[in-house]
N, C-alpha and C positions, 0 to 999 in steps of 0.2 A: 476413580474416574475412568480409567482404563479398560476397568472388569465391567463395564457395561458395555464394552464393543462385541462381545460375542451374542447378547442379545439382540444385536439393533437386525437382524432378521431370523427367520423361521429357518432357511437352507444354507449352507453353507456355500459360502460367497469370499472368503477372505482369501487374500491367499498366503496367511498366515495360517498355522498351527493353530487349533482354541486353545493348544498348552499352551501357547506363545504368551498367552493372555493371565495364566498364573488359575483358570478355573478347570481346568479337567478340558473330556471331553461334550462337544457342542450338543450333539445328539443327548447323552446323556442331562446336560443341562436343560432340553429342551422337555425331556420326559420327568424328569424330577431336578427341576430350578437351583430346590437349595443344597443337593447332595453334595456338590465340590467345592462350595464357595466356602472361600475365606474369611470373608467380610459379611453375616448372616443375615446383620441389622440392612444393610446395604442393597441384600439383595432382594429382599424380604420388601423394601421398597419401588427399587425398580419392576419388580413382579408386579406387584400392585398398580403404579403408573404407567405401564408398558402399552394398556388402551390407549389414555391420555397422551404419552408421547413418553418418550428416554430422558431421562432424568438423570444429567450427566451434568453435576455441580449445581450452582443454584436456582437456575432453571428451567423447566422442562421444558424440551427442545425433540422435535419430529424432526430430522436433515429430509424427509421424505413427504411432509405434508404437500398436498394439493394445493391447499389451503394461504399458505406462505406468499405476499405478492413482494415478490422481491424487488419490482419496480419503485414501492415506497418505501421499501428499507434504504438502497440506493441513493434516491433524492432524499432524503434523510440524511443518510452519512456523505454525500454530496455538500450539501448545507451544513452540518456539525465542522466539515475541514474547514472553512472558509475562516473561522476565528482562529485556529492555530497559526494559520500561513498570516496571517494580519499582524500577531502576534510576532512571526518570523518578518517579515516586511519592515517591524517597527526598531526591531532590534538591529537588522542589519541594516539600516539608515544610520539608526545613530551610531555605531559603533565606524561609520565614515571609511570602512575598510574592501567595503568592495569596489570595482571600479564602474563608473557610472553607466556606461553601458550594459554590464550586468546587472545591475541593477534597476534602467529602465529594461530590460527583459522581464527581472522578476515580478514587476509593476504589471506590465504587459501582460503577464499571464490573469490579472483581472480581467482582460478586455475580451480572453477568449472564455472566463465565465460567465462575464456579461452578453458575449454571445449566446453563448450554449441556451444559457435557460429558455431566451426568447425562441431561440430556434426547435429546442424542444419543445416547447408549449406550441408552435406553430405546427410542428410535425402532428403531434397528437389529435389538434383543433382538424384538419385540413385532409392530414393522410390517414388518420388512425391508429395511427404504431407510433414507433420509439424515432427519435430522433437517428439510430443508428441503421435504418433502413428506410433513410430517404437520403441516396444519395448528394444530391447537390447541395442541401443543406449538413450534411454530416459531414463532405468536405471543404464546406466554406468556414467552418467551424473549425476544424482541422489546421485548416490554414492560419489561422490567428495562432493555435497550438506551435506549428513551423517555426512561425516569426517567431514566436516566445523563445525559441531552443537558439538559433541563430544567434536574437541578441544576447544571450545570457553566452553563449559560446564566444561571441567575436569579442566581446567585452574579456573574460577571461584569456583569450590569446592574446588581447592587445596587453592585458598586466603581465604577461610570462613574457611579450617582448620589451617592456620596458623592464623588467625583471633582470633577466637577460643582458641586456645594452649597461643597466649601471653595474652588473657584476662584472664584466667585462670593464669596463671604467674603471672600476675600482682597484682589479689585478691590474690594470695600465700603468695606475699609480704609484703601487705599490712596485711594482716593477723597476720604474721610472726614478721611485727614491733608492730602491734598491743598488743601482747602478751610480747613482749620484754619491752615495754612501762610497762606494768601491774606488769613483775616480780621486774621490779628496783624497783618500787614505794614502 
């Protein structure tokens, strides 16, 4: 997987070594492909697909295509997160161990995907571009984000000071019999 980085262009652009890469040199590889390679099957393929695109595991993948619209890859993997964190949501309800603050924070962070999407579909509808170049909308957006960090923060500080207060209690205690033990004796 690795021995296809020295192909992925015509000039030398890295700023590695091509020995770095375990194939000789680039130039060389560039005037006769399969002289240094290690792996013959291997390269004898990417030669071949190198039009098509690099072919770097199962598969073929251009990092350089024009072609590529990364804005639906994005909303794509956008949409795919949302069942994990659901899954996270479900489990850290029931397990009763965060504090409820933090936890309506982590709820909270629905309200700013539930922003987002309409806000983006408005940006798009309206301005023509991405939601992250229409300011007022990419900050009101934002701002739901804020809230989310806040609650999920003041919740956690609020358990490290109750945290805190019974550890403190507890050396009191323990203190307090400590001394009691020493007067009886």
């Amino acid at each position: 997987m690795i021995q296809c980085m020295p192909f992925l262009s015509r000039t030398t652009t890295s700023l590695l070594p091509s020995t770095f890469f375990g194939v000789g040199s680039l130039t060389n590889i560039q005037k006769n492909p399969l002289r240094k390679c290690s792996n013959l099957k291997f390269c004898r393929r990417l030669i071949v697909n190198r039009r098509r695109g690099i072919c770097c595991g199962l598969l073929p993948v251009d990092p350089w295509a024009p072609t590529i619209e990364t804005q639906g890859i994005a909303s794509q993997l956008f949409a795919a997160s949302l069942f994990p964190y659901l899954g996270f949501l479900y489990f850290i309800t029931k397990s009763k161990t965060a504090p409820k603050v933090t936890l309506f924070g982590f709820y909270f962070l629905l309200a700013f995907v539930g922003a987002t999407i309409p806000a983006g579909i408005y940006a798009k509808v309206h301005y023509g571009t991405s939601l992250s170049n229409v300011d007022w909308l990419h900050g009101g957006a934002e701002s739901l984000l804020t809230l989310t960090n806040l609650f999920i923060v003041m919740g956690l500080r609020e358990a490290l000071r109750k945290a805190k207060v019974a550890n403190e209690s507890k050396t009191e205690v323990g203190s307090e019999t400590k001394q009691d033990n020493k007067s009886s004796v």
